[in-house]
C-alpha positions as a LaTeX table, in Angstrom:
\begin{tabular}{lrrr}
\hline
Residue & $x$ (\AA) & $y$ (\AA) & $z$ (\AA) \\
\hline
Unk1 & 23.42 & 11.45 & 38.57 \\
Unk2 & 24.24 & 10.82 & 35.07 \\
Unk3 & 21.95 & 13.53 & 33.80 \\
Unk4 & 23.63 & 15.73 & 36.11 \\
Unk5 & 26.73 & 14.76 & 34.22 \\
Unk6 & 25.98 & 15.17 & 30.87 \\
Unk7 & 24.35 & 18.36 & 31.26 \\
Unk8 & 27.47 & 19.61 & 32.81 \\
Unk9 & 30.19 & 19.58 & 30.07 \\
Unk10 & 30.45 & 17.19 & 26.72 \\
Unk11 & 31.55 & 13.51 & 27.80 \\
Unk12 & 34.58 & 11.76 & 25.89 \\
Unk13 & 33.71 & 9.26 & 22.94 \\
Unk14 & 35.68 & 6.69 & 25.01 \\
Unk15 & 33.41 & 7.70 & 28.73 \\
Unk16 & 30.23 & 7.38 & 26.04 \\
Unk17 & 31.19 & 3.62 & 24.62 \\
Unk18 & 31.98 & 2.57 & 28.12 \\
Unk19 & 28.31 & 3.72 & 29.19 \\
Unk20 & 26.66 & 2.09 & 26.20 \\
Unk21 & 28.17 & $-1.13$ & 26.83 \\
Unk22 & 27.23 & $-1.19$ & 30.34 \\
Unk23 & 23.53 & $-0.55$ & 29.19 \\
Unk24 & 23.77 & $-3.47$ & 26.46 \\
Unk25 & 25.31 & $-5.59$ & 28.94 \\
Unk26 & 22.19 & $-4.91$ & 31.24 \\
Unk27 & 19.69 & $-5.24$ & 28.85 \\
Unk28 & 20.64 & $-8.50$ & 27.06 \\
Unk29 & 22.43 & $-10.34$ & 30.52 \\
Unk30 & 20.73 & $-8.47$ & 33.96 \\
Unk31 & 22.65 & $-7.29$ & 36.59 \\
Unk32 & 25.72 & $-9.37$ & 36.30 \\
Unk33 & 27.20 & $-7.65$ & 33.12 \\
Unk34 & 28.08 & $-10.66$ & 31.29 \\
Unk35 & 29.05 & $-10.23$ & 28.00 \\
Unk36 & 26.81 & $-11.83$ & 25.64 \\
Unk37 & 25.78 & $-11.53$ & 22.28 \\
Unk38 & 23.83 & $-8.84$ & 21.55 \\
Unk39 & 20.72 & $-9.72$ & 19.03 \\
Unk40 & 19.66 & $-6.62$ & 18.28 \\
Unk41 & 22.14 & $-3.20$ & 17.42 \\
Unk42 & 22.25 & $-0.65$ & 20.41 \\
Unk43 & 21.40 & 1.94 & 17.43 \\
Unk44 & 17.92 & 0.36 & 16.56 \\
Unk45 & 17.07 & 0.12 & 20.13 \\
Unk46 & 17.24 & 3.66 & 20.76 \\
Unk47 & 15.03 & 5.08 & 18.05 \\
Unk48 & 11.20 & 5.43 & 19.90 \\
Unk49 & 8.33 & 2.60 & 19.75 \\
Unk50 & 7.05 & 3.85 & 16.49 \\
Unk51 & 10.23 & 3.15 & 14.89 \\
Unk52 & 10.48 & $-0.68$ & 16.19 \\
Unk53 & 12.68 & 0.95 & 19.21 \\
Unk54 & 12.81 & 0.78 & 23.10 \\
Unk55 & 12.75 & 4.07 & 23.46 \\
Unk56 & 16.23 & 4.25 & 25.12 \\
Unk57 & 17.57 & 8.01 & 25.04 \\
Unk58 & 21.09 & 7.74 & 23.10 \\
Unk59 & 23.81 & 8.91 & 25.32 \\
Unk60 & 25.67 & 10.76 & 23.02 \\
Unk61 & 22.87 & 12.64 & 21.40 \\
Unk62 & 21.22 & 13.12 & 25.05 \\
Unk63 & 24.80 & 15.04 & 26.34 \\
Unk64 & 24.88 & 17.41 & 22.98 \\
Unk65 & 21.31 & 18.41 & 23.32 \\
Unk66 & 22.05 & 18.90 & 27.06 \\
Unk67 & 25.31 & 21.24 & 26.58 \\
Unk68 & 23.44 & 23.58 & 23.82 \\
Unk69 & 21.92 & 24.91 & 26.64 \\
Unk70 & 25.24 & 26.49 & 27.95 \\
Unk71 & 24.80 & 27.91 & 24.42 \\
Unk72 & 21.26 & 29.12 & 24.49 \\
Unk73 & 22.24 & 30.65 & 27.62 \\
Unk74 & 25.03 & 32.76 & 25.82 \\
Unk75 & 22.68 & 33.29 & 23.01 \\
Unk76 & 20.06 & 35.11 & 25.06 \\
Unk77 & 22.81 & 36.50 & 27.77 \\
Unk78 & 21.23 & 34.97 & 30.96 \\
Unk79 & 22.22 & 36.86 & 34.17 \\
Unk80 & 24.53 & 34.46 & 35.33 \\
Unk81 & 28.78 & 35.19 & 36.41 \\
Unk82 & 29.68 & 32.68 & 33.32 \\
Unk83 & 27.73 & 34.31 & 30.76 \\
Unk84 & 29.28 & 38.01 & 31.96 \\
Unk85 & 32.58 & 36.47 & 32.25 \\
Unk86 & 32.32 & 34.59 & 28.66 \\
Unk87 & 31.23 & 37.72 & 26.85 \\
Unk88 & 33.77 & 40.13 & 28.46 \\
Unk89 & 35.55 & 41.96 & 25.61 \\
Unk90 & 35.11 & 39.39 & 22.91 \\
Unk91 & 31.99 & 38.08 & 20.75 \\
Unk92 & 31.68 & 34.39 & 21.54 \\
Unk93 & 29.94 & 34.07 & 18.01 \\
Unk94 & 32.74 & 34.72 & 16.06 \\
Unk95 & 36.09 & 34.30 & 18.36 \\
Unk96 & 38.62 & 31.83 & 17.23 \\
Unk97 & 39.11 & 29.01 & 19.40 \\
Unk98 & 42.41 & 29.52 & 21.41 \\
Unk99 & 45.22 & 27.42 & 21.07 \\
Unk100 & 45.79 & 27.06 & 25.15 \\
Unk101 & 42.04 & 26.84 & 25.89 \\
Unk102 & 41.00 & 23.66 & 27.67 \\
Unk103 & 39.12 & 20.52 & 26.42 \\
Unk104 & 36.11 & 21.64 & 28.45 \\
Unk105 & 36.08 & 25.20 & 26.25 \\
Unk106 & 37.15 & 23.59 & 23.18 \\
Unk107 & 33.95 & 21.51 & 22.51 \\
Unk108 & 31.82 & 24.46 & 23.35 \\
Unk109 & 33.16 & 26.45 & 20.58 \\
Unk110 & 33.41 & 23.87 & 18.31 \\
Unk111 & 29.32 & 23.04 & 18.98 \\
Unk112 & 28.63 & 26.75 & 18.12 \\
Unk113 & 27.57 & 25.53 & 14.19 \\
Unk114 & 24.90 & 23.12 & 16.35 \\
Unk115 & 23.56 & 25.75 & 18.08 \\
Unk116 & 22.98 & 28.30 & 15.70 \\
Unk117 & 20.78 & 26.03 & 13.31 \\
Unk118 & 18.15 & 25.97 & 16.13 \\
Unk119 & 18.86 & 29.95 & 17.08 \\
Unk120 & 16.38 & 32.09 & 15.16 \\
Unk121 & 16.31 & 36.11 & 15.74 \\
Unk122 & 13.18 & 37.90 & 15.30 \\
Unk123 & 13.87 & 41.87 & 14.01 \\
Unk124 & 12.39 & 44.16 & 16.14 \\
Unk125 & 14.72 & 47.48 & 15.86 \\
Unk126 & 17.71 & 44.90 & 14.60 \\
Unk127 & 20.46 & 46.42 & 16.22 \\
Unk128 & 21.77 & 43.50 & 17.97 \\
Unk129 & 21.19 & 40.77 & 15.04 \\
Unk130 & 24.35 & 40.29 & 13.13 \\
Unk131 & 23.11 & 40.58 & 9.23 \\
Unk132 & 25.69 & 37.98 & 7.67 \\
Unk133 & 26.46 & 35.66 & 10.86 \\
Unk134 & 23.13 & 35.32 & 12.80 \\
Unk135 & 20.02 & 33.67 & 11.44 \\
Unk136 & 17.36 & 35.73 & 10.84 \\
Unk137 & 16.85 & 35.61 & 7.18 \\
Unk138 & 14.39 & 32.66 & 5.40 \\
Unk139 & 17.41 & 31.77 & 3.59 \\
Unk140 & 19.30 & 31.04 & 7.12 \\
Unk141 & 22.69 & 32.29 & 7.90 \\
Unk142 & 23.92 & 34.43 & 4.59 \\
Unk143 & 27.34 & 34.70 & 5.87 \\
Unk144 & 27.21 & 30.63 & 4.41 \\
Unk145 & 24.92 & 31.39 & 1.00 \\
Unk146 & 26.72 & 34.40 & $-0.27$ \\
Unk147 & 30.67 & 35.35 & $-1.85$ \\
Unk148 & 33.24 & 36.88 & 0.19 \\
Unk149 & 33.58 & 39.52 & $-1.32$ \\
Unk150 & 29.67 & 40.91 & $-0.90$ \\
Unk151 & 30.63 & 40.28 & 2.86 \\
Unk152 & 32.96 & 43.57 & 2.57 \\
Unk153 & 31.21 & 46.06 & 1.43 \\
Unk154 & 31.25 & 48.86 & 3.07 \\
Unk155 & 27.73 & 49.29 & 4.07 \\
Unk156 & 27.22 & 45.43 & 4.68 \\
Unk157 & 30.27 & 44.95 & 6.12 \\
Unk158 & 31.22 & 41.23 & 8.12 \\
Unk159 & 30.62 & 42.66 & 11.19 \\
Unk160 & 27.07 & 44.87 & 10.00 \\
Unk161 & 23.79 & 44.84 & 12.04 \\
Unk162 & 20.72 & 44.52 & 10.23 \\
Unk163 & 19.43 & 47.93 & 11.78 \\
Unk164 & 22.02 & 49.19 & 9.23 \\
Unk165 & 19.20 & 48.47 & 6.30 \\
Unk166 & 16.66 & 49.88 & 8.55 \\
Unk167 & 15.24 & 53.44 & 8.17 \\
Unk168 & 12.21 & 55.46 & 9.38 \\
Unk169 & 10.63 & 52.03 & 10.10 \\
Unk170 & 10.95 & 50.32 & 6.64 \\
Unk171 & 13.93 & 48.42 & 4.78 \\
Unk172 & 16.48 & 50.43 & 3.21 \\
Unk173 & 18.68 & 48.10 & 0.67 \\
Unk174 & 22.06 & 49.17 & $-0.89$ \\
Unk175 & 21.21 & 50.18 & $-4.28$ \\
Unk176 & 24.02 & 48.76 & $-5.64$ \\
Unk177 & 23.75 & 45.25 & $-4.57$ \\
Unk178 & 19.73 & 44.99 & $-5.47$ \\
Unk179 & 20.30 & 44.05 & $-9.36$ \\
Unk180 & 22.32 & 40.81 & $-8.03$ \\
Unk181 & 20.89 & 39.69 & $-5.16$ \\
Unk182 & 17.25 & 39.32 & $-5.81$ \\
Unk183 & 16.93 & 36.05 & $-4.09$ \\
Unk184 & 18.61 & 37.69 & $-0.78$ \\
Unk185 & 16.03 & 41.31 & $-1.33$ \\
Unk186 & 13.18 & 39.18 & $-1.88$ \\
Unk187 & 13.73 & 37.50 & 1.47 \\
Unk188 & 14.44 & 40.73 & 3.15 \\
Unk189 & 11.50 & 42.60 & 2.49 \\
Unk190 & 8.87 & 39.79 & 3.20 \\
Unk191 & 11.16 & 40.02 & 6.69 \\
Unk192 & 8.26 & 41.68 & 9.26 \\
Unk193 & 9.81 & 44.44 & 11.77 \\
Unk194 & 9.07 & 46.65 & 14.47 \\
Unk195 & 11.32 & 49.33 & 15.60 \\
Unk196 & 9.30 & 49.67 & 18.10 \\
Unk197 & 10.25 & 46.44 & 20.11 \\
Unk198 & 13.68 & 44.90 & 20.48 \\
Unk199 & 14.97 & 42.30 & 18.71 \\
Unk200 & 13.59 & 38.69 & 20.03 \\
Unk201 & 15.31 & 34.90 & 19.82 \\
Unk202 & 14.07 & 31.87 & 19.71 \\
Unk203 & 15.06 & 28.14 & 20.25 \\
Unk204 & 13.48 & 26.39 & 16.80 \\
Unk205 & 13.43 & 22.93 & 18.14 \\
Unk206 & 10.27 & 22.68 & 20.07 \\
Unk207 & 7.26 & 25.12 & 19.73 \\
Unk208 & 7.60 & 26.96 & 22.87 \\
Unk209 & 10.57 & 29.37 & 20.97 \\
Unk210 & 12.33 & 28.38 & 24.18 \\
Unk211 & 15.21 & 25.59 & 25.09 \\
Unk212 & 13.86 & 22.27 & 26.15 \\
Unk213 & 15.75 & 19.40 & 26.58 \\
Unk214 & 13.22 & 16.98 & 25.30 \\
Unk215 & 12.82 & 18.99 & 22.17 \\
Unk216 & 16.29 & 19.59 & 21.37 \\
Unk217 & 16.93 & 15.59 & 22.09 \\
Unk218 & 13.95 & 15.23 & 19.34 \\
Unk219 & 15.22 & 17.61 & 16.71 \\
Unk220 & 18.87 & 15.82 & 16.83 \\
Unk221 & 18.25 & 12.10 & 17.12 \\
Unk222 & 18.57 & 10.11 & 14.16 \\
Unk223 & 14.84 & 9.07 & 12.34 \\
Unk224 & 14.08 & 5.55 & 10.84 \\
Unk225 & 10.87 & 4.35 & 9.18 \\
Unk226 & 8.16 & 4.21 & 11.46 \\
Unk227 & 6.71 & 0.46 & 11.75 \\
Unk228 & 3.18 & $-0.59$ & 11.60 \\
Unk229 & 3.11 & $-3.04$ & 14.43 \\
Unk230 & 4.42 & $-0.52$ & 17.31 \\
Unk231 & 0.77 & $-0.34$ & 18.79 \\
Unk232 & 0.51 & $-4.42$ & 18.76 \\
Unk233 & 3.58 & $-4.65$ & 21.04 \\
Unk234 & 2.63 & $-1.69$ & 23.02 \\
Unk235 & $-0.24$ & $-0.53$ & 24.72 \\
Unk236 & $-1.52$ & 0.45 & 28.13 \\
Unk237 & $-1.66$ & $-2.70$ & 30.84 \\
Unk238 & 0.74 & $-4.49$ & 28.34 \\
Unk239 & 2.91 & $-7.00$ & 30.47 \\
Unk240 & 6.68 & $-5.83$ & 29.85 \\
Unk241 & 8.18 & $-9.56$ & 29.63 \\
Unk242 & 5.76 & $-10.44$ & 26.78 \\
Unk243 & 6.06 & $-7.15$ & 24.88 \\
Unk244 & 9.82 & $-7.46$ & 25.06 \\
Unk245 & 9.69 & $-11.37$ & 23.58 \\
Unk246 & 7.36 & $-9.89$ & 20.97 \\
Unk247 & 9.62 & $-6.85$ & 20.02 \\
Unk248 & 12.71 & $-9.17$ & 20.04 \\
Unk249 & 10.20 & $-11.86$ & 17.49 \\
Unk250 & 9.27 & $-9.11$ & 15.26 \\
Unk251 & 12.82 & $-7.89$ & 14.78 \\
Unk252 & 13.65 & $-11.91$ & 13.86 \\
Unk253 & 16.18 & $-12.31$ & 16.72 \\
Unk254 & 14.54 & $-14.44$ & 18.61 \\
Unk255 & 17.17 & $-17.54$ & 19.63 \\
Unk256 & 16.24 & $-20.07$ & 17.53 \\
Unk257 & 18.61 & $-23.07$ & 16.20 \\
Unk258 & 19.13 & $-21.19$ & 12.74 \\
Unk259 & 19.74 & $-18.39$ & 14.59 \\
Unk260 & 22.59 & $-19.55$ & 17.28 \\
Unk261 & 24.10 & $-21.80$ & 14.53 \\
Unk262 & 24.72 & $-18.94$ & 12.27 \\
Unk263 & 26.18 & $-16.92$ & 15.27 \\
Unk264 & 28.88 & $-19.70$ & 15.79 \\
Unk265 & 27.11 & $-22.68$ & 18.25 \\
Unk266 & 27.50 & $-26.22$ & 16.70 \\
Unk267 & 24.02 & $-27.04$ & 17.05 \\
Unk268 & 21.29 & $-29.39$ & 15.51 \\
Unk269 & 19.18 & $-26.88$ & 13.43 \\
Unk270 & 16.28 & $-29.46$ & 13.01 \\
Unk271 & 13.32 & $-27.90$ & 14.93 \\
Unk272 & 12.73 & $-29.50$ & 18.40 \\
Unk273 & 8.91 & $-29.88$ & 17.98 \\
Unk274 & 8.27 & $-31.80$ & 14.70 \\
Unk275 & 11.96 & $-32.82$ & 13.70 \\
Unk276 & 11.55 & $-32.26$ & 10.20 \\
Unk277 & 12.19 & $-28.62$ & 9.01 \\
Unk278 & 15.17 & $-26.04$ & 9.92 \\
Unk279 & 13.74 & $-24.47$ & 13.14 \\
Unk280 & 13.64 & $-20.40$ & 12.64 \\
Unk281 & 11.07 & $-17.98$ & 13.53 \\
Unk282 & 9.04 & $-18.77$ & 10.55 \\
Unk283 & 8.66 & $-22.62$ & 11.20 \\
Unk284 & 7.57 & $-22.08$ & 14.42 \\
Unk285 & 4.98 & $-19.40$ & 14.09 \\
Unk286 & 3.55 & $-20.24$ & 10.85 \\
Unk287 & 4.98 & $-23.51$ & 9.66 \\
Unk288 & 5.40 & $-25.92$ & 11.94 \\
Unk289 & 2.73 & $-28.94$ & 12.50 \\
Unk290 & 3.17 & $-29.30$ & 16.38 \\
Unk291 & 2.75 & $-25.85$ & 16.68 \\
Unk292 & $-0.08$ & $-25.42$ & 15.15 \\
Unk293 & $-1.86$ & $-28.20$ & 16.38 \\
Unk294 & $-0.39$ & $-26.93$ & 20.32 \\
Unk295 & $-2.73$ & $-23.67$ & 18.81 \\
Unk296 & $-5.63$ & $-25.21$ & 17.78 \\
Unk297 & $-5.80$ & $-27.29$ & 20.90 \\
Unk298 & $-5.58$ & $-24.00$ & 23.45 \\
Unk299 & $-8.29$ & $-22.61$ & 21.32 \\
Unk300 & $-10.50$ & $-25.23$ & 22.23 \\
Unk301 & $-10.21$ & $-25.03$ & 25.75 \\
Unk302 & $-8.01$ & $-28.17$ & 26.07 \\
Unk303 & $-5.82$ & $-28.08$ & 29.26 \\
Unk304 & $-1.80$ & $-27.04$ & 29.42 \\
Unk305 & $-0.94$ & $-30.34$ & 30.68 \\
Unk306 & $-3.36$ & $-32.45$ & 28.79 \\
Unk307 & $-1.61$ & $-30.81$ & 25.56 \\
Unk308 & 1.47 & $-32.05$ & 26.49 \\
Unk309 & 0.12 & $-35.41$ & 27.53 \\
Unk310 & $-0.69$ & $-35.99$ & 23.59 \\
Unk311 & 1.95 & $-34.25$ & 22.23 \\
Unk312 & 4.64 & $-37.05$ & 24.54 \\
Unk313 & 2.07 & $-39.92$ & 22.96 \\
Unk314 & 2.43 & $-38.57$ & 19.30 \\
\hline
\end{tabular}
């Protein structure tokens, strides 16, 4: 149901928090809700496994790369009664927004600068690419590289199709502009096209040239540094509970005394096990003289409850 939702129409900051916190809540206290302290930042837990994430899709990212679509289906004019209605008599491209146009509306127009940066035309005969607004150039969109006034010309015009440098199958450039624009030439004639065919787009966030959801999600998430114990934590028959205690360990929020002292609980921050050193993550794993001995003794086959026989008689 909620990727119905999301797909559907752009979701309200405020609808967006109020999902995330229900998620935290769920992850950190079950199904009751409570509201506890959260450890670790709902931002690091949704970056993937390689990045010392859970993999959790981010809402808000998730419900833009859902709505391009609406846009990729403008963009490539799918036979639908929306698409006919939204194109009726006006270029969706480069229409102002209205001032009486609803929310719904609004956000779609205002997402338009998202969309086109994964919009890429290919020329075939060029006569329905847009030479300053749409992106077809290596140097992207040259209505947003090059002066106003170049944009007025009366050849390449605002409003000009790139067939309009197209003749007898090659590229025809205004002589005039060539001296100044090498950089925009250049990129021009290494441009392939065939008259022949018509004019192709593509969606430049996955491979396919075609919108996917998990590929648009990928190209607009936020990246971190990818960490080098993902595979330790998780790998095929893992056992969730003990991954999860693991992932929680290696990101140091594991509940120790330090660690619910400094978050406001008047506690005694002596470890429990040896009662001589502040108990953190570090004493216990690596420092601590119970612990280690708890180690050595498992390793040598000595019994669960034996251990703790001699650890009540030390």
């Amino acid at each position: 149901m909620l990727v119905h939702w999301i797909s559907v129409f752009f979701l309200p900051k405020r609808a967006i928090h109020e999902l995330n916190s229900i998620f935290r809540r769920f992850l950190w206290s079950g199904v009751d809700l409570a509201h506890k302290h959260c450890p670790i930042g709902w931002k690091s837990i949704c970056y993937p496994n390689n990045e010392g994430g859970l993999a959790v899709r981010d809402i808000s990212t998730m419900n833009l790369a859902a709505n391009l679509r609406h846009l990729w289906d403008l963009k490539i004019r799918k036979p639908t009664l929306w698409v006919e209605w939204v194109h009726k008599n006006k270029d969706f491209w480069s229409m102002k927004t209205p001032s009486n146009s609803s929310w719904c509306w609004r956000r779609i127009l205002d997402h338009r600068e998202y969309a086109s940066k994964f919009i890429f035309n290919i020329v075939g005969k060029g006569n329905t690419i847009r030479f300053w607004k749409d992106n077809w150039h290596p140097l992207g969109i040259l209505v947003e590289r090059f002066p106003l006034s170049l944009r007025y010309d009366s050849t390449l015009h605002i409003n000009a199709l790139v067939s309009s440098c197209i003749n007898d199958d090659t590229w025809l450039i205004p002589s005039h502009i060539q001296p100044t624009l090498t950089t925009l030439i250049q990129g021009i004639m290494n441009t392939p096209i065939d008259p022949l065919e018509d004019d192709e787009v593509t969606w430049t966030a996955g491979n396919s040239g075609l919108y996917t959801l998990k590929d648009t999600y990928e190209a607009l998430r936020p990246r971190t540094q990818v960490v080098y114990w993902s595979k330790l934590v998780w790998f095929k028959h893992c056992i969730p509970r003990h991954c999860f205690i693991t992932w929680v360990a290696l990101h140091r929020r594991l509940k120790t005394k330090d660690k619910l002292n400094s978050w406001g609980i008047d506690i005694d921050i002596t470890c429990t096990l040896c009662r001589i050193s502040v108990e953190d993550d570090r004493h216990l794993f690596f420092s601590c003289e119970v612990c280690f001995l708890t180690g050595t003794m498992r390793s040598a086959g000595v019994l669960l409850t034996s251990m703790v026989i001699l650890l009540r008689l030390a």
